[in-house]
MDAnalysis code that builds the backbone (N, CA, C; Angstrom):
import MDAnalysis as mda
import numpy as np

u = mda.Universe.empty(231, n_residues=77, atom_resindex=np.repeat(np.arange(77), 3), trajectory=True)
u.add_TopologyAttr("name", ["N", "CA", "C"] * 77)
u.add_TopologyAttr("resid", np.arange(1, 78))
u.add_TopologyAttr("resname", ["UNK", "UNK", "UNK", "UNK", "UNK", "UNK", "UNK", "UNK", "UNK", "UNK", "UNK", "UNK", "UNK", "UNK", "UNK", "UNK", "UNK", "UNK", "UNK", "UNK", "UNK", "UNK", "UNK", "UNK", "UNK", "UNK", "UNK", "UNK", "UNK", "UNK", "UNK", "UNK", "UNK", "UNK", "UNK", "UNK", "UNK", "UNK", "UNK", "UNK", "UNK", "UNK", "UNK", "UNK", "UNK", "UNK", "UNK", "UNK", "UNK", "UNK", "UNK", "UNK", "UNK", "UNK", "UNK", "UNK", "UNK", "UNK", "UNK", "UNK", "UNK", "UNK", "UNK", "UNK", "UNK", "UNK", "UNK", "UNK", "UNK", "UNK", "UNK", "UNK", "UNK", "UNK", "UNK", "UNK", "UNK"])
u.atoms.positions = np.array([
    [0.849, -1.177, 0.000],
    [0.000, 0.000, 0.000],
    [0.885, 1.226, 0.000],
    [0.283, 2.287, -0.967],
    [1.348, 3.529, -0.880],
    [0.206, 4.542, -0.864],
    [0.208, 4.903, -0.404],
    [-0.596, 6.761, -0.151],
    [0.364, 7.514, 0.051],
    [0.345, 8.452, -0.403],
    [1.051, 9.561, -0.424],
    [0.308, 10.740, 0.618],
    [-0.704, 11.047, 0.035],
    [-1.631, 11.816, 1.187],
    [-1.700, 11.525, 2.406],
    [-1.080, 12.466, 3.416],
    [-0.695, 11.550, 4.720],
    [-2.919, 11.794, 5.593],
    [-3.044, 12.891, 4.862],
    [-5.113, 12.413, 5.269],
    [-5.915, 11.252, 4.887],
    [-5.203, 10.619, 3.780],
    [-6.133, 9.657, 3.124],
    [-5.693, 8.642, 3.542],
    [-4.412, 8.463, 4.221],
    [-3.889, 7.317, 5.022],
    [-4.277, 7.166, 6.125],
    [-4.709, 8.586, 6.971],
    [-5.047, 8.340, 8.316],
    [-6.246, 7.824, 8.039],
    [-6.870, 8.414, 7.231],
    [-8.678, 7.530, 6.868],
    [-8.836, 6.309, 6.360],
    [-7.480, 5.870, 5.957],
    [-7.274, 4.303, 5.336],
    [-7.093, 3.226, 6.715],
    [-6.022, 3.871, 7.448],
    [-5.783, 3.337, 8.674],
    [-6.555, 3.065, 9.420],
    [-7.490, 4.386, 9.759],
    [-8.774, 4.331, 10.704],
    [-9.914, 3.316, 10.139],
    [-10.147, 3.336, 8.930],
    [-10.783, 2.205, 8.271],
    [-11.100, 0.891, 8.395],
    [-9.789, 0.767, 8.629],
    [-9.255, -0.721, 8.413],
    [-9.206, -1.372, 10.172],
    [-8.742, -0.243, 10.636],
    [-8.845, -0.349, 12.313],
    [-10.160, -0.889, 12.558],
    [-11.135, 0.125, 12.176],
    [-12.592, -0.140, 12.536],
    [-13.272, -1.535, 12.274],
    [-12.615, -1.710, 11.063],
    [-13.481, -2.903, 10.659],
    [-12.515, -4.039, 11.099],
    [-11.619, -4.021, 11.715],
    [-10.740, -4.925, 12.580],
    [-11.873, -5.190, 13.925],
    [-11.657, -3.565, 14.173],
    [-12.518, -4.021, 15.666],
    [-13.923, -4.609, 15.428],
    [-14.375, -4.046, 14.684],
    [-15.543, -4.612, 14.653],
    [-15.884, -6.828, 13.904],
    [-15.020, -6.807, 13.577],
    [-15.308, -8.210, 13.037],
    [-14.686, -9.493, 14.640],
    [-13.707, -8.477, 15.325],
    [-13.182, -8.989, 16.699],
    [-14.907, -8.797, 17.432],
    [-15.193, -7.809, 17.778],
    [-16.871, -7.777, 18.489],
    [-17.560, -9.234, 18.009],
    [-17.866, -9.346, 16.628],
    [-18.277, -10.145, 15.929],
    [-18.770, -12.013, 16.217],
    [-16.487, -11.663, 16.305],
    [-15.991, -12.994, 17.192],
    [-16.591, -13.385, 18.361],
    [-16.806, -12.249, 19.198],
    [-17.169, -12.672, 20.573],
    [-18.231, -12.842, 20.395],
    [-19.493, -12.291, 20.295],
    [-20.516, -12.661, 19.804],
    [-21.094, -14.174, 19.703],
    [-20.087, -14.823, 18.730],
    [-19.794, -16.043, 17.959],
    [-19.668, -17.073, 18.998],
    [-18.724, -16.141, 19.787],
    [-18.422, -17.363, 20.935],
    [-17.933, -18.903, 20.699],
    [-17.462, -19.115, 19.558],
    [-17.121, -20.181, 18.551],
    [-15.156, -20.150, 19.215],
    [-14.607, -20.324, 19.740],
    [-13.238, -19.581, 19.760],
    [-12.322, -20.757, 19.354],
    [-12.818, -21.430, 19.594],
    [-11.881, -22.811, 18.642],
    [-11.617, -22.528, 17.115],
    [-13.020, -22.561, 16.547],
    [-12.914, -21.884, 15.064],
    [-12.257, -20.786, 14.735],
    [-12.229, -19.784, 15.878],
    [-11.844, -18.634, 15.280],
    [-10.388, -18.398, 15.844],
    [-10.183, -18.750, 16.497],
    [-8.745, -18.697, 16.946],
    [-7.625, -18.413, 15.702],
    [-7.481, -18.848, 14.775],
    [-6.436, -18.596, 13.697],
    [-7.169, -17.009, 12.941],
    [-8.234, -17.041, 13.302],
    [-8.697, -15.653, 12.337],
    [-8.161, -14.638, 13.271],
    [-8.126, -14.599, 14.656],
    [-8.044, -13.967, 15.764],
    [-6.398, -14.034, 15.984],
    [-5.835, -14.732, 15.779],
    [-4.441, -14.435, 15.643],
    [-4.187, -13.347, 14.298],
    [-4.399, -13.222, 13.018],
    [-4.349, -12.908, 12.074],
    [-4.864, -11.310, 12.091],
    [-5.922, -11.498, 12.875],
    [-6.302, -9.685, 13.308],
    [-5.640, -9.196, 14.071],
    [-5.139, -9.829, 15.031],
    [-3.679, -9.617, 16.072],
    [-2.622, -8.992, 14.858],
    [-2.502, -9.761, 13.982],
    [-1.549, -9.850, 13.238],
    [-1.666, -8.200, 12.194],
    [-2.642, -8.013, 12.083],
    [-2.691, -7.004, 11.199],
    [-3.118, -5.581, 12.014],
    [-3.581, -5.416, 13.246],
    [-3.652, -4.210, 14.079],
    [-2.105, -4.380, 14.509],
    [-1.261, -4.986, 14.267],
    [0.052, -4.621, 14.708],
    [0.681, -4.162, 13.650],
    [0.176, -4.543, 12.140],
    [0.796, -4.263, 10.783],
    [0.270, -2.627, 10.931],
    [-0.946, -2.231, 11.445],
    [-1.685, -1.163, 10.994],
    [-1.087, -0.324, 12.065],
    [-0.415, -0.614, 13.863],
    [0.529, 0.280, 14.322],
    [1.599, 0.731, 13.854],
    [2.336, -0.252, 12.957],
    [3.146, -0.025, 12.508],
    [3.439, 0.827, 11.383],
    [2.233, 0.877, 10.966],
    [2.000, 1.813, 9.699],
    [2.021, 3.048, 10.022],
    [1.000, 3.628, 11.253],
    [0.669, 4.622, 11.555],
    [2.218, 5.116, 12.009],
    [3.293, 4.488, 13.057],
    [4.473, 4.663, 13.344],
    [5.164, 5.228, 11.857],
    [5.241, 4.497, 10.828],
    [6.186, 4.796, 9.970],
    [5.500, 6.098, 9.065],
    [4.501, 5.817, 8.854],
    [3.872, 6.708, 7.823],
    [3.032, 8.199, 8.022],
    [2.838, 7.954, 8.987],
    [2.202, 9.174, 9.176],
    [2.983, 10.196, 10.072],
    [3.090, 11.271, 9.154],
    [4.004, 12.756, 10.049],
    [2.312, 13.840, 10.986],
    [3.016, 14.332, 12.246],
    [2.085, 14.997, 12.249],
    [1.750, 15.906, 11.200],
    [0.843, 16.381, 11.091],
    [0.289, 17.354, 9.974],
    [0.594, 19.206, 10.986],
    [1.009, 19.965, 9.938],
    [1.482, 21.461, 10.385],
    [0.494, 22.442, 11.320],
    [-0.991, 21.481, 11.380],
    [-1.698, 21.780, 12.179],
    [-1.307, 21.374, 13.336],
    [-1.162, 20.379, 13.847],
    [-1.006, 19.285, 15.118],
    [0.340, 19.692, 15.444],
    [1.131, 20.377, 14.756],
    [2.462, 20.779, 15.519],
    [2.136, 22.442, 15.894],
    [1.495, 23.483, 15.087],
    [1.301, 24.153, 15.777],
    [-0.042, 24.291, 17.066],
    [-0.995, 22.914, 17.077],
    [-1.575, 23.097, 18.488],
    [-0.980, 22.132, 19.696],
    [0.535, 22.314, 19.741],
    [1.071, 21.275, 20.768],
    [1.826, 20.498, 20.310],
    [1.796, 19.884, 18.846],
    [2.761, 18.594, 19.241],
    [1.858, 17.307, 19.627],
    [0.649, 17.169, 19.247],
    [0.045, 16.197, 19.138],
    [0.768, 14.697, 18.386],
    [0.180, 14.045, 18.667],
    [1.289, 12.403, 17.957],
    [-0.175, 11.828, 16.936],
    [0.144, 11.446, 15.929],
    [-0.796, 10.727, 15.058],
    [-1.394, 10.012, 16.292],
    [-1.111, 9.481, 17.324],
    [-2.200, 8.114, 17.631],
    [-2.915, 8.532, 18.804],
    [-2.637, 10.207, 18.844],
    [-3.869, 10.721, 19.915],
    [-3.118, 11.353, 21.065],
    [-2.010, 10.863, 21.193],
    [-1.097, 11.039, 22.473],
    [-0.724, 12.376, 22.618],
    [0.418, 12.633, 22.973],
    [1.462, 14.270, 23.192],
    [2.541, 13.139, 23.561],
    [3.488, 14.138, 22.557],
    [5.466, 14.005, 22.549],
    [5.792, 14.270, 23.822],
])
């Protein structure tokens, strides 16, 4: 994946987050955890691909440095 637009990445990211969390809700729901156990590793697997993304790829934006110094993932530097 390449975006260049560091907005359309945060909305790609957040995206993909969401529908992570939400298919994990899903799981529980399901209550099946034998079955799902390898899917549930694999979403493990990809909210860590999608921290990692947010780590590498996303700069704050010239807004978020002039109100503080905000961090892409919500925090303060």
């Amino acid at each position: 994946m390449l975006e260049v637009d560091q907005s359309k990445l945060r909305e790609r990211i957040g995206a993909a987050h969401a529908a992570l969390q939400q298919r994990i809700e899903e799981l529980k729901l399901a209550g099946n955890h034998d079955e799902s156990s390898a899917e549930r590793q694999s979403i493990a697997e990809a909210l860590d691909s999608l921290r990692m993304l947010q780590k590498l790829g996303i700069k704050p934006s010239p807004e978020a440095n002039r109100k503080g110094g905000d961090t892409p993932d919500g925090g303060s530097s």
